[in-house]
FIKOL-578121 format. One line per 8 residues: number of its first residue (from 1); their letters; for each residue x, y, z of N, C-alpha, C. Coordinates in steps of 0.02 Angstrom, whole numbers, always signed. Each point is the difference from the previous one (the first is absolute). Example, Ala and Ser with C-alpha at 12.3 -4.5 7.8 and 13.67 -1.06 7.14 Angstrom:
2
1	AS	+660/-284/+390/-45/+59/+0/+45/+60/+0 | -18/+53/-36/+42/+59/+3/-39/+55/+37
***
This chain:
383
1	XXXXXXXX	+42/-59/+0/-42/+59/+0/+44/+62/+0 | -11/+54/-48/+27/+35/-1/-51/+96/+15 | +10/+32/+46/-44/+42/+9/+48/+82/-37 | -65/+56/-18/+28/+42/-11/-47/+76/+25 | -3/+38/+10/-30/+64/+39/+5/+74/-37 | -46/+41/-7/-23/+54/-48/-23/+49/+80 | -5/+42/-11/-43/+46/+28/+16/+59/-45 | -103/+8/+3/-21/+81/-44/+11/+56/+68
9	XXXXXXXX	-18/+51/-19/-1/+45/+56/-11/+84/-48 | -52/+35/+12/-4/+65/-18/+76/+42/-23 | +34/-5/+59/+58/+32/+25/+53/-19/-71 | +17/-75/+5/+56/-28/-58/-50/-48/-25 | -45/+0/-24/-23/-53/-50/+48/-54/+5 | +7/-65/-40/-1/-64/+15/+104/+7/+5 | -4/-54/+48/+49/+0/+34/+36/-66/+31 | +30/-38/-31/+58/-72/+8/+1/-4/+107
17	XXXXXXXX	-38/-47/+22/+20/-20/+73/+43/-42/-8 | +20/-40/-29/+33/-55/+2/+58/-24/-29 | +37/-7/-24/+46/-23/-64/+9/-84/+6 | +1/+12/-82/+14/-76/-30/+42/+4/-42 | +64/-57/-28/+25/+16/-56/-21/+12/-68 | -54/-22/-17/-21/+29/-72/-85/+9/+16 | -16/+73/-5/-58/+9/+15/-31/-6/-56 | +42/+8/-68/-60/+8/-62/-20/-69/-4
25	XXXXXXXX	+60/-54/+8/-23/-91/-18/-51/-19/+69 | -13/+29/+57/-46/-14/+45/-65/+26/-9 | -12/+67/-49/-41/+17/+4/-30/-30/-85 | +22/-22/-14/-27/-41/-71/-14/-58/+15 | +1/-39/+74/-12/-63/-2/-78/+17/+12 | -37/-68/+18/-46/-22/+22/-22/+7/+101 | +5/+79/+5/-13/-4/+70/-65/+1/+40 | -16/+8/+55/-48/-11/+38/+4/+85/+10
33	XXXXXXXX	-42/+54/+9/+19/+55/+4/-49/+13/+51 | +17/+41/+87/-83/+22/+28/+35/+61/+0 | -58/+43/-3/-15/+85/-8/-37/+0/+63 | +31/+48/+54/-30/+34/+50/+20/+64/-2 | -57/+43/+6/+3/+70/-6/-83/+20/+15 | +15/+88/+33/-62/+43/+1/-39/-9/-42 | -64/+13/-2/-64/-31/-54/+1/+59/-42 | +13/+78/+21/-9/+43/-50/+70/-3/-60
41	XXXXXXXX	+62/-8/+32/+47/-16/-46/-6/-59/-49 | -35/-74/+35/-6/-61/-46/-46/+55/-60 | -64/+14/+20/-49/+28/-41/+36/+26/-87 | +51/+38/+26/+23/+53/-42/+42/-80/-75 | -52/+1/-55/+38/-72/-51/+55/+10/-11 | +34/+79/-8/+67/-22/-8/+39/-33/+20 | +1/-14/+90/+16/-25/+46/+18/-73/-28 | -86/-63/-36/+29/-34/-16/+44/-22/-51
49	XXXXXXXX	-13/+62/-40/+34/-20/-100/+75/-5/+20 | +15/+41/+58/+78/+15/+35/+9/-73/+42 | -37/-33/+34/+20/-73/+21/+7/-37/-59 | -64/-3/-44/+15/-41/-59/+49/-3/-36 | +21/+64/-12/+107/+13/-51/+43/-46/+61 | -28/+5/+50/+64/-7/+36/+1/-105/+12 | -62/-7/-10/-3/-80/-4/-58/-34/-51 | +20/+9/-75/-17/+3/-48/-27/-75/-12
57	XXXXXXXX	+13/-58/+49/-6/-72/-5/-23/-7/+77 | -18/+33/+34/+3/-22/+40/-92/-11/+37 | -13/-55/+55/-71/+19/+25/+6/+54/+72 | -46/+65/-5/-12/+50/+18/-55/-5/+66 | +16/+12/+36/-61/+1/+61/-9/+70/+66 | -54/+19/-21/+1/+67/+21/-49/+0/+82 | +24/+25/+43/-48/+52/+38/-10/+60/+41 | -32/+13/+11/+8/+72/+35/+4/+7/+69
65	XXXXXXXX	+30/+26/+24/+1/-6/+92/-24/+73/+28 | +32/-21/+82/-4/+59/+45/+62/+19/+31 | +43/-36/-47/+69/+20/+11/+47/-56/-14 | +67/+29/-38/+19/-83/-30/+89/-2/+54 | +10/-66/-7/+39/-33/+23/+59/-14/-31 | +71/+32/+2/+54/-20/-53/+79/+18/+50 | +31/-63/-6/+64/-14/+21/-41/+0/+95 | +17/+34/+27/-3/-8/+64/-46/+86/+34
73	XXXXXXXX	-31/+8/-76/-28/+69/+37/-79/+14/-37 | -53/+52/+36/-61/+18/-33/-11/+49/-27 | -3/+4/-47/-9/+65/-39/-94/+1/-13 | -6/+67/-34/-58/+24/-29/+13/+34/-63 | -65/+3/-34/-7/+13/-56/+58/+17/-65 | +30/-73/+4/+22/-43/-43/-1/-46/-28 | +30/-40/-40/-15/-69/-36/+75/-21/+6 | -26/-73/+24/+74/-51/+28/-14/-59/-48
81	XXXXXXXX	+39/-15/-55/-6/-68/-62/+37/-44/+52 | -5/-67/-7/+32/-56/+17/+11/-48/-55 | +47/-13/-28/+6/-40/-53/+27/-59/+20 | -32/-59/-11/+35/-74/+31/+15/-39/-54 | +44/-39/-3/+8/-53/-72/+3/-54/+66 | -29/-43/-38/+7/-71/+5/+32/-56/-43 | +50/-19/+45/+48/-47/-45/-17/-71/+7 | -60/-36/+19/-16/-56/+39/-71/-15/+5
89	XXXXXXXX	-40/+62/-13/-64/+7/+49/-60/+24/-61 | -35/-36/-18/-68/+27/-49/-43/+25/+48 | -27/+52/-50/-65/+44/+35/-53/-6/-55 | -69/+21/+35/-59/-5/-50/-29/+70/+43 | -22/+54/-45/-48/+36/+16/-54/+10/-10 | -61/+0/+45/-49/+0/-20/-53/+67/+30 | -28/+25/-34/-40/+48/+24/-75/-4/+1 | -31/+57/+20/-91/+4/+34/-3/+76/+2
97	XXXXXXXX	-61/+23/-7/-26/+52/-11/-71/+3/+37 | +11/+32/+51/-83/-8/+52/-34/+80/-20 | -66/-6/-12/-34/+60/+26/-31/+16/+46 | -43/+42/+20/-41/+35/+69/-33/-59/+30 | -2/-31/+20/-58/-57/+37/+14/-41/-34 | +50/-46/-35/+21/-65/-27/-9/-21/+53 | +23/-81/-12/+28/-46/+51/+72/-5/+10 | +30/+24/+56/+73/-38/+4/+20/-64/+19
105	XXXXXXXX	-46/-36/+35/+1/-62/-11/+9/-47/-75 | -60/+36/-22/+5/-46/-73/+68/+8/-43 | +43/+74/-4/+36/+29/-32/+58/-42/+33 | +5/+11/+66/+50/-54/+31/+12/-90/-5 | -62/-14/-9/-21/-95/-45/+39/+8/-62 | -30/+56/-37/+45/+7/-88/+66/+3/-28 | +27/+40/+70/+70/-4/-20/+28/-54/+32 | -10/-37/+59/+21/-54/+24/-3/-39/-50
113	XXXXXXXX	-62/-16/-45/+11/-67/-65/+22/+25/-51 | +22/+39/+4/+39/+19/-63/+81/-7/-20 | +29/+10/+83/+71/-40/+4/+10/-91/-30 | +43/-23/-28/+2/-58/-9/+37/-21/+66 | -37/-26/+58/+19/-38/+45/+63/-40/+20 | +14/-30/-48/+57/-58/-10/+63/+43/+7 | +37/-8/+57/+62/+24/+36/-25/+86/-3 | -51/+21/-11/-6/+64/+50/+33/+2/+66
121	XXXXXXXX	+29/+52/+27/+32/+12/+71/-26/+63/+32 | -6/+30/-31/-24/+60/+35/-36/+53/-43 | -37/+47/+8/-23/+44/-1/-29/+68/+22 | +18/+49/-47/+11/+68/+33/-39/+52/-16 | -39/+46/+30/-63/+29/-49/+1/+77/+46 | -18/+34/-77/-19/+72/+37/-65/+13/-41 | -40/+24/+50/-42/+7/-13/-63/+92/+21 | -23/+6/-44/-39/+70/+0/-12/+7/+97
129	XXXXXXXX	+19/+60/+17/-29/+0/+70/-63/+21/+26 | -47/+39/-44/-51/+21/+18/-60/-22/-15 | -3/-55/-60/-55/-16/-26/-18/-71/+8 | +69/-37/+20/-12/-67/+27/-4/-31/+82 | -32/-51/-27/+3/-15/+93/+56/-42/+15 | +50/+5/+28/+66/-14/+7/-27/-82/+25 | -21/-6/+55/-34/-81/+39/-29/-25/-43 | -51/+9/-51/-36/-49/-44/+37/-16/-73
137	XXXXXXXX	+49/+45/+6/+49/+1/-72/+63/-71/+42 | +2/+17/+59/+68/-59/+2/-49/-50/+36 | -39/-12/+14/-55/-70/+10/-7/-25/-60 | -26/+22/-44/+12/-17/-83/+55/-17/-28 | +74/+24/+19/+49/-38/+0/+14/-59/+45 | -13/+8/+47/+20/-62/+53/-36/-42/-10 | -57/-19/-40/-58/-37/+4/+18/-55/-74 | +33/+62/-59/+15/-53/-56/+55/-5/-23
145	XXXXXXXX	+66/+6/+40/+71/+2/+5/+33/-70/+36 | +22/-26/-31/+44/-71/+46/+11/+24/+60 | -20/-25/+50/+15/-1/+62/+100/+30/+12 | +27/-23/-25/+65/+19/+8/+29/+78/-29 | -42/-1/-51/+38/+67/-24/-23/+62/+57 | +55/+64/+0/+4/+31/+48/-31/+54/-30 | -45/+57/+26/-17/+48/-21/-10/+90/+23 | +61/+30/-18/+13/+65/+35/-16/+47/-58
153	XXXXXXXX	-8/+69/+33/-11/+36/-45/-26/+79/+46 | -37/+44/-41/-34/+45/+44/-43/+48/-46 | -46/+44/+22/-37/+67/-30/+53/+29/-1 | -22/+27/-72/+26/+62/-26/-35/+68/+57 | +52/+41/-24/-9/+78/+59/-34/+58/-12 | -3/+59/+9/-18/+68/-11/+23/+28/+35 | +54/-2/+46/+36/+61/+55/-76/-20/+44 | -10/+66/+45/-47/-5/+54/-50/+24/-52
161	XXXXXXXX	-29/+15/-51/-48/+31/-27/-66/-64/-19 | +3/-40/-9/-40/-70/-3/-46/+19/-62 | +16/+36/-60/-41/+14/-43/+9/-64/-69 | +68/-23/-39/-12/-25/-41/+77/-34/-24 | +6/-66/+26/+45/-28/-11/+32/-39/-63 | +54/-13/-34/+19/-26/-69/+32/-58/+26 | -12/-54/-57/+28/-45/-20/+8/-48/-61 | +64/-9/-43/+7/+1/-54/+60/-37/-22
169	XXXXXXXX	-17/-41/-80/+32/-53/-13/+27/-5/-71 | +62/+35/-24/+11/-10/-59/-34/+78/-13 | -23/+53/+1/-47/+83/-4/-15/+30/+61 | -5/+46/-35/-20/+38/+60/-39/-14/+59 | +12/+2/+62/-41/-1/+48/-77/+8/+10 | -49/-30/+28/-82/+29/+10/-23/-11/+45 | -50/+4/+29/-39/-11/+60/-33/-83/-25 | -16/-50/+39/-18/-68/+4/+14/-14/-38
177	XXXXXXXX	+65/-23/+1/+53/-29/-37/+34/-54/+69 | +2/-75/-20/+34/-39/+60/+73/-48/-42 | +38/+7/+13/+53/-43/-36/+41/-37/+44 | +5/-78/-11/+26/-50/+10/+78/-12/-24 | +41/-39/+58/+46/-28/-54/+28/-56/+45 | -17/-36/-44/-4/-102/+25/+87/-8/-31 | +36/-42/+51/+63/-9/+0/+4/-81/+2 | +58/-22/-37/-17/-69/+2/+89/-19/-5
185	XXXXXXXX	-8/-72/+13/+87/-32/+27/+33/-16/+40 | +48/-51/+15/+32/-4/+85/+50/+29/-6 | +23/+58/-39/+57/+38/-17/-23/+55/+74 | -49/+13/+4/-35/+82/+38/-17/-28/+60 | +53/+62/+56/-20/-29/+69/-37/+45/+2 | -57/+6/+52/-46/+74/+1/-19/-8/+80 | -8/+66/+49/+3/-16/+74/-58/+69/+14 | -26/-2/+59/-54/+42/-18/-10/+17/+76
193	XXXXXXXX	-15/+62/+38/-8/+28/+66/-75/+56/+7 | -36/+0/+37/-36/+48/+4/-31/+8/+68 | +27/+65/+47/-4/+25/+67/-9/+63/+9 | -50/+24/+36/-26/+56/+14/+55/+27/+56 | -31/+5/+61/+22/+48/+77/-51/+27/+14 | -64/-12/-1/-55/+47/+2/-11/-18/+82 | -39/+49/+36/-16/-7/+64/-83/+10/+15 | -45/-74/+15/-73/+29/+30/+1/+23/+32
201	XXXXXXXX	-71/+64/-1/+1/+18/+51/-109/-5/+29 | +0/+19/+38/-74/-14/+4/-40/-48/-10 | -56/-15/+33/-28/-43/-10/-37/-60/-70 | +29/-49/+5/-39/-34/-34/-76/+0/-32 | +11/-3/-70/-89/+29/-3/-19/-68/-60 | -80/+30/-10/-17/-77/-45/-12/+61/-67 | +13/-36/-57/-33/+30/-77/-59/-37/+10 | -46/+60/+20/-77/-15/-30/-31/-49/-44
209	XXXXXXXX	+25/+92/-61/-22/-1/-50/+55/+46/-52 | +4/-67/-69/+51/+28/-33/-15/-40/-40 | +21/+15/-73/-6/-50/-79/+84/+15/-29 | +7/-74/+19/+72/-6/-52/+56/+71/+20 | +17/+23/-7/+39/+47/+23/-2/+66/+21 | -67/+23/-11/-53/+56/+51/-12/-19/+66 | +12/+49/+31/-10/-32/+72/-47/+76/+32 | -68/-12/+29/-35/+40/+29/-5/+16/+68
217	XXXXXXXX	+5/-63/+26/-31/-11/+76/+60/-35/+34 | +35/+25/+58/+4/-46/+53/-35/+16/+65 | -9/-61/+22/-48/-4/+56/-67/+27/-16 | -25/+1/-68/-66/+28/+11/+19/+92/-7 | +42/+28/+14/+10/+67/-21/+39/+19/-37 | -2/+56/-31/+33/+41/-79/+84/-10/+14 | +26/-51/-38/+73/-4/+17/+33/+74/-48 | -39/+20/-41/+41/+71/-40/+6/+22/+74
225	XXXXXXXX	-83/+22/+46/+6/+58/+29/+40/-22/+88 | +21/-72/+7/+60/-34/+24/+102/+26/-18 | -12/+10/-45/+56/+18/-43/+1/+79/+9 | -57/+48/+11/+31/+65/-2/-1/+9/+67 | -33/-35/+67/-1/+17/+45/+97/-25/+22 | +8/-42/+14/+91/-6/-18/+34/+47/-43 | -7/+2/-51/+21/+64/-53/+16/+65/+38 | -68/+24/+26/-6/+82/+36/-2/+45/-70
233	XXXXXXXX	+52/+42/+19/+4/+47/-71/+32/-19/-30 | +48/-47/-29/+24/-32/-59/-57/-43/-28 | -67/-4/+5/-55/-32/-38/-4/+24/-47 | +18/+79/+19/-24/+62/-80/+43/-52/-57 | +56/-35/+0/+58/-32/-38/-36/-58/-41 | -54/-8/+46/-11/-93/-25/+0/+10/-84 | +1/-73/-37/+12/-54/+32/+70/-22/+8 | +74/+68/-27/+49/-13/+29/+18/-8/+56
241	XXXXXXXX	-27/+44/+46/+25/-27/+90/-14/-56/+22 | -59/-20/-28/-1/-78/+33/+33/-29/-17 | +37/+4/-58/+79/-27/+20/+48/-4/+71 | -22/+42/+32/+43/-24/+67/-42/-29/+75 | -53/-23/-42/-41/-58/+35/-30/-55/-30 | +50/-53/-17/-23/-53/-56/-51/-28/+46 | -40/-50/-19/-33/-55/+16/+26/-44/+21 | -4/-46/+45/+28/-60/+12/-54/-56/+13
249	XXXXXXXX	-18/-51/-59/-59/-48/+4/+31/-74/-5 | -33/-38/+40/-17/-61/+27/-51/-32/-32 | -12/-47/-59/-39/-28/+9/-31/-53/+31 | +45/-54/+43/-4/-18/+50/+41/-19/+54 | -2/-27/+70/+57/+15/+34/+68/-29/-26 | -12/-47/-29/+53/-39/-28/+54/+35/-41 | -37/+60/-43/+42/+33/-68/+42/+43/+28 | +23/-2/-22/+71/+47/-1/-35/+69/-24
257	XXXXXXXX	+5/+52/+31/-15/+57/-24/+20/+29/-65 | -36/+46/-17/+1/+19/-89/-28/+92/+23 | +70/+43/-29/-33/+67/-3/+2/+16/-48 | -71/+33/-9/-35/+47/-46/-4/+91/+36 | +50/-7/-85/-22/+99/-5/-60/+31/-61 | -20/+52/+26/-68/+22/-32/+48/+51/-49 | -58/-27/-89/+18/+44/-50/-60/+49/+3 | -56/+1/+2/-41/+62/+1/-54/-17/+73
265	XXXXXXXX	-34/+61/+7/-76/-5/+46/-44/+30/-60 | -53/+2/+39/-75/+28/-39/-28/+17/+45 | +8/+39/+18/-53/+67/+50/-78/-18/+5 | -33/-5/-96/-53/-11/+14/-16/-76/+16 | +20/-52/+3/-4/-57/+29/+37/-39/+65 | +29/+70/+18/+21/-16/+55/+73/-60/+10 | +4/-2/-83/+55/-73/+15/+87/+34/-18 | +38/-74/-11/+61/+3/+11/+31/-48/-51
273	XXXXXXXX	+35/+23/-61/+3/-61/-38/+94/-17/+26 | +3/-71/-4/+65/+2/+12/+28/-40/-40 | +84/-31/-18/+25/-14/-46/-19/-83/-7 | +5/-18/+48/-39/-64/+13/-74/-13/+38 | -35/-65/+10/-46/-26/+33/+1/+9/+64 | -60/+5/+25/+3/+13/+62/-60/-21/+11 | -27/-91/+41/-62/-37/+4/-24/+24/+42 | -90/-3/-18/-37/-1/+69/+29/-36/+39
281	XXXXXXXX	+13/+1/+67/+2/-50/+49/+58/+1/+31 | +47/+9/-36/+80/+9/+22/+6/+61/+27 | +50/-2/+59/+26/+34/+53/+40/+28/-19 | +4/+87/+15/+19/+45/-35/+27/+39/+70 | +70/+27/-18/+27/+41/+60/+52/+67/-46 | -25/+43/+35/+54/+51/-36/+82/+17/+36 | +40/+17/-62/+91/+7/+30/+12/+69/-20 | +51/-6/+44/+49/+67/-12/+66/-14/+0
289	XXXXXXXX	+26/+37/-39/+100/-15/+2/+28/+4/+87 | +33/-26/-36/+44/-20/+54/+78/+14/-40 | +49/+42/-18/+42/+29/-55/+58/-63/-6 | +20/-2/+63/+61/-52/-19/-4/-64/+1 | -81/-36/+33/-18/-38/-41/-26/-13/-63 | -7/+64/-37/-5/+2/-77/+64/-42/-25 | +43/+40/+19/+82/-13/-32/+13/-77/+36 | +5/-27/+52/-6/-41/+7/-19/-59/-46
297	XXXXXXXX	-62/+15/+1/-60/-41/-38/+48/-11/-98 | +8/+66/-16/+36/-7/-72/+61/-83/+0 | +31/+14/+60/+76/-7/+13/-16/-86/-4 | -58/-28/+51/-32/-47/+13/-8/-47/-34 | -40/+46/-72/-29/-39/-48/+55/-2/-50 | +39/+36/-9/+81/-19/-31/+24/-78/+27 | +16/+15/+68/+21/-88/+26/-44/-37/-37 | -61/-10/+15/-62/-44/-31/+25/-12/-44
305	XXXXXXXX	-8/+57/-74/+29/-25/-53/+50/-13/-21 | +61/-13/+29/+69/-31/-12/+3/-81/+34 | -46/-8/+37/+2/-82/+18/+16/-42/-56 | -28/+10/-52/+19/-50/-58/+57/+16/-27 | +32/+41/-19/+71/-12/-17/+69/-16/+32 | -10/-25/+59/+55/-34/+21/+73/+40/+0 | +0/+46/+25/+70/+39/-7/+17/+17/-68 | -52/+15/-62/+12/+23/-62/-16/+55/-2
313	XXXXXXXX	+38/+49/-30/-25/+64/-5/-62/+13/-55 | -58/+12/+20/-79/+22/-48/+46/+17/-61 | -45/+14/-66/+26/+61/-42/-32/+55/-9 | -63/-25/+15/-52/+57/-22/-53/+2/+67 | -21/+65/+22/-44/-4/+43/-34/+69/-14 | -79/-21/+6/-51/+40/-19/-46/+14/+52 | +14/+51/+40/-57/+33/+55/-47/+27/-8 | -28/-24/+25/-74/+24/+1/-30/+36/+40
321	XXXXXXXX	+0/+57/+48/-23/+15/+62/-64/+54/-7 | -42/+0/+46/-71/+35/+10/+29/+86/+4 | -49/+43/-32/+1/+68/-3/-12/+22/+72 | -41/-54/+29/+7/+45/+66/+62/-9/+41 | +40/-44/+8/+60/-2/+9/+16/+56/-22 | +19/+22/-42/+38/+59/-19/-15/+51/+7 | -79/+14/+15/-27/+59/+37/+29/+7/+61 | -4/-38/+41/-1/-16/+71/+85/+21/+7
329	XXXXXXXX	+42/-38/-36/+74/-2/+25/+26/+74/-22 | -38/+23/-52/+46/+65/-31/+66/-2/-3 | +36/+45/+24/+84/+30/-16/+27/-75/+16 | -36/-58/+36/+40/-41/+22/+5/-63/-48 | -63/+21/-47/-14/-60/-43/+70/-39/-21 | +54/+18/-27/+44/-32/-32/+34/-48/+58 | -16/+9/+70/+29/-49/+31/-33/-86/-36 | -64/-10/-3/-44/-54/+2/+53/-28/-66
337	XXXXXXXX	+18/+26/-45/+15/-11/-48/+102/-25/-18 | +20/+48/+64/+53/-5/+41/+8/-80/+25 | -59/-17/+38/+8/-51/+38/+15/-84/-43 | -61/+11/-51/-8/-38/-28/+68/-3/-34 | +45/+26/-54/+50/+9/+5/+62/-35/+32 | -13/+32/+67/+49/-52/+69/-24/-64/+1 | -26/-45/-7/-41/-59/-13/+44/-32/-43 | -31/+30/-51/+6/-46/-89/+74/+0/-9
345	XXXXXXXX	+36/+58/+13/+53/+18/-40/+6/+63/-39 | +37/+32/+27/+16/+70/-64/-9/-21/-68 | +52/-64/-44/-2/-6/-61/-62/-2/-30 | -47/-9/+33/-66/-37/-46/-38/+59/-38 | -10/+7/-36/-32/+27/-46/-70/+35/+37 | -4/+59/+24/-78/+18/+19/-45/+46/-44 | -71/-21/-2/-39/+32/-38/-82/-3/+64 | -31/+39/-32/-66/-12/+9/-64/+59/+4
353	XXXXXXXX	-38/-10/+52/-21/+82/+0/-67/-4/+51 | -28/+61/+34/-39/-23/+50/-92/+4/-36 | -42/-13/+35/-44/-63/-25/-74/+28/+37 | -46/-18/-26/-82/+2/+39/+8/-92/+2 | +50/-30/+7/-9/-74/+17/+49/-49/-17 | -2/-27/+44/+55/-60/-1/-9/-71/-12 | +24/-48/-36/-29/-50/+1/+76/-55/-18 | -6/-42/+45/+46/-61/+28/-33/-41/+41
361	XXXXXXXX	+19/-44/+19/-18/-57/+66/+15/+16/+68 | -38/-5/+24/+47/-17/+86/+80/-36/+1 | +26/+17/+33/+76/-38/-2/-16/-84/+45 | +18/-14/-68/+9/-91/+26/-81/-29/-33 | -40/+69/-24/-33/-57/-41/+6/+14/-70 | -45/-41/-62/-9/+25/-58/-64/+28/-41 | -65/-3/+12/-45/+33/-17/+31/+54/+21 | -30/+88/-58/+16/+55/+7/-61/+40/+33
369	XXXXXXXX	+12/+44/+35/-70/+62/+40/+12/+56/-25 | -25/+36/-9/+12/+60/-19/-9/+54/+73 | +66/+22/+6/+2/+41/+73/+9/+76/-18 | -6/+47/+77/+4/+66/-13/+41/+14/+34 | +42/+51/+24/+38/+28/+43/+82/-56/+9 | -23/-30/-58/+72/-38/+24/+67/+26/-46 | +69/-20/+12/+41/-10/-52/+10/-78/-26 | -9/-2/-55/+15/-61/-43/+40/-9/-46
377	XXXXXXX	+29/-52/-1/+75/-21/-39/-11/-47/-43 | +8/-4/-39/+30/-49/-64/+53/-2/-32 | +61/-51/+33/+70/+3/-24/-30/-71/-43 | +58/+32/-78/+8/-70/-47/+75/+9/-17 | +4/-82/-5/+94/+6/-26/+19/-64/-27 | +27/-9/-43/+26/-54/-47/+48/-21/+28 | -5/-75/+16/+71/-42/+0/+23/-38/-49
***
């Protein structure tokens, strides 16, 4: 595996992170290419006709964040290319296109049978953040995916503005746009971490009443008007501040907790839509940071994902971490990213960008959840 690094930027337009000995024969091969960058910069087509010169053979995978991830630091409103060759390792991409009230379930069944199964290993997906339901899109994967293959990935971003997220394959970027990329071979080790630091606080409550990822009621009363009474005067903010009070739901005592952050409310219905599901019936508690268990939590899920390589250094590692993370940490953000870093190894190749959602497994299992507030890792590396 051979990796290579671009960053756009207002300031110096596109700009070499990395060196290789022959960039023109790397960039004429057959690479794996992901595009993370601001949604108003992706927007702008020149942006991609300028990736396309630059990997004229290559497959292209775009999305937009709330801030992207490159070498060991976070920037904004820029675009970070990652170019990977594979010397060992076939890929298949496959894409989906959801509109307003589709199914993500069903959309998630479609692309699962659409991989050819036979030595599949893993799979990696970004997907639209605002228009899909992150939980019924990876139930639909976990449901028609070999039990073994692994599945990470995350929502595309908008900064804190939650208006209209891109994602894009081979063109320009768009809104409900979901793209896949199924990896296959025993050439590719791939190791995978995902850990919050979040802290409950307050009482345990029940979801009423809620459909699929609207949530109205806990306990029988207005969880919006739950949310601004905590809020105070940062409510005027919603539905960005509730970023720094995710959800924390239970669906039963047994589960392992799952947080959900809210992409919009509705005033006149009183509700709360959030990036994932959130069942009648399941036990719902709200968090607050806790800062250096944020960083912690990054550092954590780094260990997690290096268990499988055995004292090999990753090559490539792709973070994934929640926007509210990066609200929350501010000036400090680049530690989380720092940490992870101290973990893996300086050499390894970093990319990624932060997220309305995360999606990996619990550590130590393999079905994928789609989580909020966490940082998530996906190191791949050729032996």
């Amino acid at each position: 595996m051979h990796t290579q690094q671009k960053k756009w930027t207002l300031q110096d337009g596109w700009k070499h992170l990395t060196n290789t000995s022959n960039f023109v024969s790397f960039e004429e091969k057959e690479n794996l290419v992901f595009v993370f960058g601001n949604r108003f910069q992706l927007a702008d087509p020149l942006r991609f006709d300028e990736i396309r010169t630059f990997y004229p053979n290559s497959h292209i995978i775009i999305a937009s964040t709330a801030g992207e991830i490159v070498e060991e630091s976070v920037i904004d409103d820029s675009i970070v290319i990652t170019a990977v060759y594979f010397e060992h390792t076939d890929f298949e991409v496959v894409t989906a296109h959801i509109e307003v009230g589709e199914d993500s379930y069903e959309v998630g069944k479609k692309m699962a049978l659409s991989w050819n199964h036979e030595e599949l290993k893993q799979v990696f997906i970004l997907s639209d953040g605002q228009l899909v339901n992150g939980s019924e899109l990876v139930k639909g994967l976990n449901e028609y995916l070999p039990e073994k293959v692994v599945v990470t990935g995350g929502l595309a971003g908008d900064g804190p503005r939650f208006e209209k997220t891109l994602v894009g394959y081979n063109a320009a970027p768009n809104s409900g746009n979901i793209v896949g990329v199924g990896f296959y071979g025993d050439k590719l080790t791939i190791g995978y971490g995902s850990i919050g630091g979040w802290d409950p606080f307050g009482p345990e409550r029940i979801i009423t009443k809620s459909k699929e990822n609207v949530l109205y009621e806990l306990d029988g009363k207005s969880a919006l008007q739950l949310y601004k009474r905590y809020l105070g005067e940062k409510a005027a903010g919603l539905p960005g501040t509730a970023l720094l009070y995710p959800l924390s739901i239970r669906i039963t005592n047994k589960d392992k907790p799952l947080v959900r952050t809210i992409l919009s409310i509705d005033e006149e219905t009183q509700s709360m839509t959030f990036a994932g599901d959130v069942p009648e019936g399941a036990s719902a508690r709200l968090m607050k940071a806790n800062f250096d268990k944020l960083i912690d939590g990054a550092y954590n899920a780094a260990n997690a994902s290096i268990v499988s390589f055995n004292d090999i250094q990753p090559e490539l590692a792709i973070l994934i971490s929640c926007v509210g993370r990066k609200l929350l940490l501010g000036p400090r953000i680049d530690e989380e990213v720092e940490s992870v870093a101290e973990a893996i190894g300086h050499t390894t190749c970093i990319t990624g960008f932060y997220s309305y959602g995360e999606i990996a497994p619990f550590s130590g299992a393999l079905n994928c959840e789609l989580h909020n507030q966490t940082m998530t890792i996906t190191l791949l590396s050729e032996l």
